[in-house]
Residue frames as qw, qx, qy, qz and C-alpha x, y, z in Angstrom:
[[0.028, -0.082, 0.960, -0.267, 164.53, 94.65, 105.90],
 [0.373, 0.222, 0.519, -0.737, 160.79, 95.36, 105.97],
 [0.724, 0.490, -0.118, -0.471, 160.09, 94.83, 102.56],
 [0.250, 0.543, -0.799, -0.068, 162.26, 91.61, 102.59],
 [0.096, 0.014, 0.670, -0.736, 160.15, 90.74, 104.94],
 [0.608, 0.410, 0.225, -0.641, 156.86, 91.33, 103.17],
 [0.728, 0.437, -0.409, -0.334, 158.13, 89.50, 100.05],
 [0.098, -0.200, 0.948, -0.227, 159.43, 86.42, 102.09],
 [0.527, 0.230, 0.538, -0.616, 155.69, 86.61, 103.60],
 [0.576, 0.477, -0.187, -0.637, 154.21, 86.86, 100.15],
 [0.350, 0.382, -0.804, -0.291, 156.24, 84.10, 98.97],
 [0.029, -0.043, 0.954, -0.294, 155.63, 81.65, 101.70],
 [0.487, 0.329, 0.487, -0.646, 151.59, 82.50, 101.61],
 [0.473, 0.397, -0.657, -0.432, 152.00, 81.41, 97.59],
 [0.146, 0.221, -0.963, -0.041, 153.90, 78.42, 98.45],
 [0.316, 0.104, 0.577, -0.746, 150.87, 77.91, 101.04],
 [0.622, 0.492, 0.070, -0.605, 148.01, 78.06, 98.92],
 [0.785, 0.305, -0.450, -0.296, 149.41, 75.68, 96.38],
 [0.010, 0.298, -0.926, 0.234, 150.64, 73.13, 99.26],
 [0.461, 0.136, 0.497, -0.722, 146.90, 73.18, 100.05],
 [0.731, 0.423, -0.125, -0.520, 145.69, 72.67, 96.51],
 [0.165, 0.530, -0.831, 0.041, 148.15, 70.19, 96.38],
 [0.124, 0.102, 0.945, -0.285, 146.55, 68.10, 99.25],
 [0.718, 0.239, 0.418, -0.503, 143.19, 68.34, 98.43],
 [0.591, 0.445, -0.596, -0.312, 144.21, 67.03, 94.58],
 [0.129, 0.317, -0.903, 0.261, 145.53, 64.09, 96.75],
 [0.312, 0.059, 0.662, -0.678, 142.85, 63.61, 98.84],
 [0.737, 0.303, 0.003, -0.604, 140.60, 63.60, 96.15],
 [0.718, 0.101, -0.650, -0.227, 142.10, 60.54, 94.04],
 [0.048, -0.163, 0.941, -0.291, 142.67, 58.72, 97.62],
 [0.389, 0.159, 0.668, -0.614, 138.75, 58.89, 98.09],
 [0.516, 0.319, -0.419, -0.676, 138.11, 57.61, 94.26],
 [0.935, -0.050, 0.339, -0.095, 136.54, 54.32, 93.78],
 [0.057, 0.543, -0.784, -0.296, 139.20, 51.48, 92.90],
 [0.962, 0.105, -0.107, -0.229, 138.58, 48.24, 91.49],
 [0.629, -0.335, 0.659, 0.239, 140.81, 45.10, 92.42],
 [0.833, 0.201, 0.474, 0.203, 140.78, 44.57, 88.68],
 [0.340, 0.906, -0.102, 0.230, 142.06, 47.84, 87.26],
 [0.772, -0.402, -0.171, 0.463, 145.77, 47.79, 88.01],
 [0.264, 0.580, 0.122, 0.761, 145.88, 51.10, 86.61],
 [0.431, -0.819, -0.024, -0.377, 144.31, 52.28, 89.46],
 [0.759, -0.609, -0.205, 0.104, 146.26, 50.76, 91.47],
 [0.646, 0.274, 0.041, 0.711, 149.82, 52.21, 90.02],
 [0.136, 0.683, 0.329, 0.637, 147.88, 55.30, 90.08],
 [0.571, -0.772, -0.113, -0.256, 147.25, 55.29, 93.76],
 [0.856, -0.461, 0.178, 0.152, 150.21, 53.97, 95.33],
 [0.643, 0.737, -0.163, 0.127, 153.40, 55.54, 93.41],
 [0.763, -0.082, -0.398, 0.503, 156.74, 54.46, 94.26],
 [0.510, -0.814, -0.063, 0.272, 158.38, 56.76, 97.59],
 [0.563, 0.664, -0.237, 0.432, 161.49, 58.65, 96.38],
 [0.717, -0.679, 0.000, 0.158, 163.95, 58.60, 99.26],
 [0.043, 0.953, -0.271, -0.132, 167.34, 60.32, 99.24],
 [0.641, -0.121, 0.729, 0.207, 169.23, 56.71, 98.68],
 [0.695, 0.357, 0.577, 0.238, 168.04, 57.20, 94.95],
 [0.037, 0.912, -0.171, -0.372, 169.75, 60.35, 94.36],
 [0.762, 0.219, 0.242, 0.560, 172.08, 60.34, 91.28],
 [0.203, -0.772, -0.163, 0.580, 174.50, 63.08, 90.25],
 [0.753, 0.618, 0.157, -0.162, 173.72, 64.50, 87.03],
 [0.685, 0.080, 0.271, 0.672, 176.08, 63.86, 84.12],
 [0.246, -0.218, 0.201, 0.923, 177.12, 67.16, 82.28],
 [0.221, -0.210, -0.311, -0.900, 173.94, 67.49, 79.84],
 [0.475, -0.689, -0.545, -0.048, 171.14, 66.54, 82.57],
 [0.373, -0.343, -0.170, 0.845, 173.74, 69.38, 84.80],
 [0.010, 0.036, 0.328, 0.944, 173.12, 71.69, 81.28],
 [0.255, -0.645, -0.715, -0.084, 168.72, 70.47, 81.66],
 [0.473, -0.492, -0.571, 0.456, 169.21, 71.43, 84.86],
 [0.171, -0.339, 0.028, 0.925, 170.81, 75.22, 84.36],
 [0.076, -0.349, -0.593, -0.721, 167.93, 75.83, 81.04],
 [0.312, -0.647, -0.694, -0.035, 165.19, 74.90, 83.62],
 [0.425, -0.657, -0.418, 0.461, 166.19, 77.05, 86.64],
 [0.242, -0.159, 0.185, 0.939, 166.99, 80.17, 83.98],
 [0.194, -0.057, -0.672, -0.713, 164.31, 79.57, 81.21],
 [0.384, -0.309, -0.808, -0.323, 161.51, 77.96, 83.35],
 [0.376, -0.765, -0.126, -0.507, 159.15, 79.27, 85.96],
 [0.510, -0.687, -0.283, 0.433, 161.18, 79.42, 88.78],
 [0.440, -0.149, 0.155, 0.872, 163.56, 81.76, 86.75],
 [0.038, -0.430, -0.519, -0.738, 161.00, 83.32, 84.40],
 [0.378, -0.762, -0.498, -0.171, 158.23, 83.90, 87.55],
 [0.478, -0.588, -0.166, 0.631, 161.01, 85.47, 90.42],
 [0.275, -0.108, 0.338, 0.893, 162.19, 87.67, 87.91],
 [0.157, -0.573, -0.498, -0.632, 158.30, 89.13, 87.23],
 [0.676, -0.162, -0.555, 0.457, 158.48, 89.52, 90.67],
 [0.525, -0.357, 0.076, 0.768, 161.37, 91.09, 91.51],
 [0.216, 0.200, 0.305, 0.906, 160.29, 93.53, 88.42],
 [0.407, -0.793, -0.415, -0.182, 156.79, 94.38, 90.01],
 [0.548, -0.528, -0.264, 0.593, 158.66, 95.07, 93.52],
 [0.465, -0.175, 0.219, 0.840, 161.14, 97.25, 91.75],
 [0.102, -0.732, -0.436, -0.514, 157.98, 99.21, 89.73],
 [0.399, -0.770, -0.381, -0.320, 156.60, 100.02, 92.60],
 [0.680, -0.228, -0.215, 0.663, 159.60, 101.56, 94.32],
 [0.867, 0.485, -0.114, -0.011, 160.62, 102.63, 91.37],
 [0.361, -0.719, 0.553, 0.215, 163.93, 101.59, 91.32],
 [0.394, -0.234, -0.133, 0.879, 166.13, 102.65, 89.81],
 [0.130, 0.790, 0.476, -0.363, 164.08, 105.75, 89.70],
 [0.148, 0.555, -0.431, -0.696, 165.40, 107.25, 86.41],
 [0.050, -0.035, 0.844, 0.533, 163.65, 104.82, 84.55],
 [0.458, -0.267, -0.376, -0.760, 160.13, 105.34, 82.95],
 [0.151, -0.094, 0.926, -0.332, 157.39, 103.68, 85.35],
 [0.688, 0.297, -0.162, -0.642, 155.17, 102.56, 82.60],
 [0.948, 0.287, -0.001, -0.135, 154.78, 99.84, 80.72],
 [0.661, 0.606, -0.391, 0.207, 158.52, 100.35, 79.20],
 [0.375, -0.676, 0.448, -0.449, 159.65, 101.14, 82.72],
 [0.882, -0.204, 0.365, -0.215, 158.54, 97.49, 83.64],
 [0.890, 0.456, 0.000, -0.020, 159.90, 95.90, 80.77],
 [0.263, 0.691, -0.439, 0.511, 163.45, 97.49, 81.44],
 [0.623, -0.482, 0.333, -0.518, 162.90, 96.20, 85.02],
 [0.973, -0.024, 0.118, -0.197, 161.86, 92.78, 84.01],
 [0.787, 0.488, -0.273, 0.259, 164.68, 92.42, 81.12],
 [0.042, -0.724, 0.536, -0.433, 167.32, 93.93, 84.23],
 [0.877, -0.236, 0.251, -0.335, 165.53, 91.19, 86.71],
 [0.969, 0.120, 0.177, -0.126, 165.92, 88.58, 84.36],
 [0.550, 0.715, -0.359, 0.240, 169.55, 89.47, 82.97],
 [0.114, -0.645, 0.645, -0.392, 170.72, 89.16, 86.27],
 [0.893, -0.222, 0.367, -0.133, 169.41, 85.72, 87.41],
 [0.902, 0.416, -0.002, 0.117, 170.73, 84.41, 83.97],
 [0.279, 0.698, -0.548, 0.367, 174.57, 85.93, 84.99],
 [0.309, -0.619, 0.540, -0.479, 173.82, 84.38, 88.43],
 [0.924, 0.086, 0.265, -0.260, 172.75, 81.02, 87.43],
 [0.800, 0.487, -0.275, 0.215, 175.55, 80.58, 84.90],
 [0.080, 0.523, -0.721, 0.449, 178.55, 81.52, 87.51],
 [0.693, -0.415, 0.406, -0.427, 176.42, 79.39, 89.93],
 [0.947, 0.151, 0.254, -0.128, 176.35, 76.35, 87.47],
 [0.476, 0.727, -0.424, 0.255, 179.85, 77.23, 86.07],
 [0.319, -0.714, 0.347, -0.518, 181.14, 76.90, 89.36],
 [0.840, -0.183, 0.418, -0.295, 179.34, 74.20, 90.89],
 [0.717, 0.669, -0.197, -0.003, 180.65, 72.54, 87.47],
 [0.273, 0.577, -0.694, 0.333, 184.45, 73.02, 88.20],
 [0.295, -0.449, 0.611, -0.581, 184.13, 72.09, 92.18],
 [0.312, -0.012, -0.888, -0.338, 181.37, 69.17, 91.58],
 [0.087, 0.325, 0.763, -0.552, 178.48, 70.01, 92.83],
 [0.155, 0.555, 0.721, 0.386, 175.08, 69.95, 92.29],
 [0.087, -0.130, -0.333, 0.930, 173.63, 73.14, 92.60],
 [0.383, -0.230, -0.619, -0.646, 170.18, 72.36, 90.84],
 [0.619, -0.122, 0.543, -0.554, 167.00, 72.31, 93.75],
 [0.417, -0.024, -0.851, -0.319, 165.65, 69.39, 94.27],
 [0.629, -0.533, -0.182, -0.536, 162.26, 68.81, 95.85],
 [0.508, -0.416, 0.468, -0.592, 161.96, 67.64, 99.39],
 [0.476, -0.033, -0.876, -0.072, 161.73, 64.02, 100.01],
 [0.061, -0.109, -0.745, 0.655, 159.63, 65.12, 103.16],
 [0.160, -0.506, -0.778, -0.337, 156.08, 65.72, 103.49],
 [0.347, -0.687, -0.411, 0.489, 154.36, 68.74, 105.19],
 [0.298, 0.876, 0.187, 0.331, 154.25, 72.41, 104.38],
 [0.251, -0.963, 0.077, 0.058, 156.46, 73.62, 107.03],
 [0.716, -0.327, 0.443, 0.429, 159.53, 70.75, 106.47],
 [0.698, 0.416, 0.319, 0.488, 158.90, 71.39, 102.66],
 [0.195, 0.921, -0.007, 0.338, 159.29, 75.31, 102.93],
 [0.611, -0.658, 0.414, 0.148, 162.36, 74.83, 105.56],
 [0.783, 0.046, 0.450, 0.428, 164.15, 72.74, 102.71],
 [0.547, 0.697, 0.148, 0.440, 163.60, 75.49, 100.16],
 [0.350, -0.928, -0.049, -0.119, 164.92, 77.89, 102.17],
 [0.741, -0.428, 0.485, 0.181, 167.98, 76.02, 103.37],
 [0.782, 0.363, 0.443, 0.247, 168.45, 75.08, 99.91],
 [0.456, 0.874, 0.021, 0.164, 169.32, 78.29, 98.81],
 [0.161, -0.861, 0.482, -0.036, 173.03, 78.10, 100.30],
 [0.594, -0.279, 0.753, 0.056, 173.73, 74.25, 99.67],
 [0.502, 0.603, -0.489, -0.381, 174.34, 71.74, 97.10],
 [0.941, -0.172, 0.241, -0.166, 174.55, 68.05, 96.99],
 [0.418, -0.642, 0.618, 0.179, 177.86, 66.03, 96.59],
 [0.405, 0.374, -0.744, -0.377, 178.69, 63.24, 94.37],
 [0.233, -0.120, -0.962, 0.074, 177.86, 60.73, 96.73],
 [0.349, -0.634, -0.503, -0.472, 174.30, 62.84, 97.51],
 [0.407, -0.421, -0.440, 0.681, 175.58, 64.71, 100.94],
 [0.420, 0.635, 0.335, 0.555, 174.42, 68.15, 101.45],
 [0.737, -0.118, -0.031, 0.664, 176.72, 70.51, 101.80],
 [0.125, -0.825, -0.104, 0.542, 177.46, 74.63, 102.56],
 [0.679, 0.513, 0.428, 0.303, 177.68, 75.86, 98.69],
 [0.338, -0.343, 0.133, 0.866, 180.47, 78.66, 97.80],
 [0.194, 0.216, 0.595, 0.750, 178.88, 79.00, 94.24],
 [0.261, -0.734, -0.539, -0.319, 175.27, 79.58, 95.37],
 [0.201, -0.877, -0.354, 0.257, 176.87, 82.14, 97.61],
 [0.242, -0.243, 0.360, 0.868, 179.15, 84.12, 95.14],
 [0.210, 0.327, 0.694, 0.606, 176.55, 83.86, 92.15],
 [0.172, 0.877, 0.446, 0.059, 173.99, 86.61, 93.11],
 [0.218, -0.813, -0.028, 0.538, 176.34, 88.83, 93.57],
 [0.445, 0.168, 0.647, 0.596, 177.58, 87.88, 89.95],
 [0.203, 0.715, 0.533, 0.404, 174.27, 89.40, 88.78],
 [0.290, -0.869, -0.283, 0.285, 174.08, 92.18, 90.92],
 [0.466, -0.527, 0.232, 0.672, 177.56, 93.46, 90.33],
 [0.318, 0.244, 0.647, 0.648, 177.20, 92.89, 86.12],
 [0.032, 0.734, 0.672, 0.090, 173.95, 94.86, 86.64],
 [0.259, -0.892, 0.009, 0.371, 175.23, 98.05, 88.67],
 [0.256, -0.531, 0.377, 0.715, 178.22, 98.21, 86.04],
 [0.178, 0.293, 0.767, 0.542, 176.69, 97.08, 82.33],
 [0.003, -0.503, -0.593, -0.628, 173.18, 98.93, 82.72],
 [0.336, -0.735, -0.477, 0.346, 172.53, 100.46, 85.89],
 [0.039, -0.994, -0.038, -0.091, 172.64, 104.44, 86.01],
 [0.384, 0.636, -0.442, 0.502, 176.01, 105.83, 86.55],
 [0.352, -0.640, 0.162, -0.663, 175.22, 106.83, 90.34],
 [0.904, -0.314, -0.061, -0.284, 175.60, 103.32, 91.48],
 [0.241, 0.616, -0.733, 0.156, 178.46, 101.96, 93.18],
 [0.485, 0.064, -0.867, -0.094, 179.33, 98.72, 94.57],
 [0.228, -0.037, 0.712, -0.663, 177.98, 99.14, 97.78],
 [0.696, 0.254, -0.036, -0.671, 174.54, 99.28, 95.68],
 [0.440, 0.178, -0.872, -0.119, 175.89, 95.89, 94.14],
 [0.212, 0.253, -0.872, 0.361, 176.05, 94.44, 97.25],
 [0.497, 0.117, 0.397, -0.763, 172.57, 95.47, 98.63],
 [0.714, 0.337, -0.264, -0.554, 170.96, 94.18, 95.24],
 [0.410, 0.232, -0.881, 0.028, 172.90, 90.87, 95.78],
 [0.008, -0.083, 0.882, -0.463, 171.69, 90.40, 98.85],
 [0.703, 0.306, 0.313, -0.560, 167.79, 90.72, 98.33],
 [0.693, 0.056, -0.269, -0.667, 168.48, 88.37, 95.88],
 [0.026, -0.151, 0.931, -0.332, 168.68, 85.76, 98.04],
 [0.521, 0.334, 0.502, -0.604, 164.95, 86.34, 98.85],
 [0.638, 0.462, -0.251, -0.563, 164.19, 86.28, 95.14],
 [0.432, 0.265, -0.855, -0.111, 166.35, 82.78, 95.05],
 [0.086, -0.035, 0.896, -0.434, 164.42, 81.24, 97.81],
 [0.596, 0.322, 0.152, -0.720, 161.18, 82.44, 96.03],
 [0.521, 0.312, -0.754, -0.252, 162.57, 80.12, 92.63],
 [0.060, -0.354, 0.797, -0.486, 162.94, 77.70, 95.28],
 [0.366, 0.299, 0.698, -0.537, 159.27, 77.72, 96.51],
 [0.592, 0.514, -0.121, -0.609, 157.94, 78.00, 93.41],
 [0.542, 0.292, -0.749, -0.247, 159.68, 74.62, 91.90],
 [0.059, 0.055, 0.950, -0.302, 158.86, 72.79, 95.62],
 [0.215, 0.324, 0.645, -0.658, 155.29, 73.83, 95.17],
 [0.544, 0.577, 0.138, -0.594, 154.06, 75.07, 92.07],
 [0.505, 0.549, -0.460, -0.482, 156.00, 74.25, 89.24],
 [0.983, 0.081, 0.137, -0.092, 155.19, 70.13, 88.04],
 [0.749, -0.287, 0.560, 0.207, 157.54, 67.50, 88.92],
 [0.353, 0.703, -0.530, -0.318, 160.50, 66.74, 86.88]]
């Protein structure tokens, strides 16, 4: 719990730091000179409001986009460097090297498992219709926006843009977890071990999370 705890902490003091850089970027073009005759500036300053009325639900290959991004792209690619750091510095599982290769074996374990837990998530969501892809905040503020990721990691948005307590996002880590303890984990692991390894990643999915509300650039 303590060290679930510390990497929550870690995450949220990230998210932090680029909510900040965020507003001053802001701040700065508000206080740029404009001219009334550039309407470039003015586009520039004053971009439409996205509001949860203009939600669509994707079609099947903006669904597939959706599953590349959150596997292939830095929320999937950064938790999973993570999560293999953490695990270094345990080591765990402690029969593996805790070099270089060590890490690598870590990372590739990390990253094998989001990519089982993202496909049952988006398989799923698929059959049932739901989205299960984050989508930024339409609020403003560091605490509402890190409350949303957070929240996010157990919901999913409807057809008609409700959102809604998500089975898939809560079967799919355990997808990875389980594939992990029986495909490449030591022998010595049993499911209970699954089940632990599922459940921190939650933390690791709420990190993705903060990392696409904050860091990684708008889609």
């Amino acid at each position: 719990m303590i060290s679930a705890v510390k990497i929550a902490a870690c995450l949220i003091w990230i998210a932090s730091v680029a909510a900040c850089a965020q507003t001053s970027s802001k701040s700065s073009s508000d206080l740029s000179p404009r001219t009334e005759t550039d309407p470039s500036v003015i586009t520039t300053t004053n971009p439409p409001i996205r509001t949860s009325g203009a939600y669509r639900f994707p079609d099947h290959k903006q669904q597939f986009r959706n599953y590349l991004y959150s596997t292939f792209g830095p929320p999937g690619l950064i938790s999973s460097a993570i999560g293999a750091e953490i695990d270094q510095g345990k080591p765990a599982p402690p029969e593996w090297d805790s070099g270089s290769q060590g890490y690598g074996e870590r990372y590739g374990s990390r990253f094998t498992m989001n990519l089982t837990a993202k496909t049952a998530e988006y398989s799923l969501g698929a059959l049932i219709h739901e989205d299960v892809a984050y989508h930024r905040c339409d609020c403003t503020g560091f605490f509402p926006r890190t409350a949303h990721a957070f929240t996010s990691v157990l919901t999913a948005k409807t057809r008609s843009g409700r959102t809604v307590f998500s089975v898939p996002s809560l079967v799919s880590p355990y997808a990875g977890s389980f594939m992990a303890v029986n495909a490449w984990y030591p022998s010595r692991y049993e499911p209970a071990d699954a089940l632990r390894i599922g459940n921190m990643s939650f933390v690791f999915k709420a990190g993705g999370n903060l990392i696409g509300e904050f860091i990684a650039p708008r889609r």
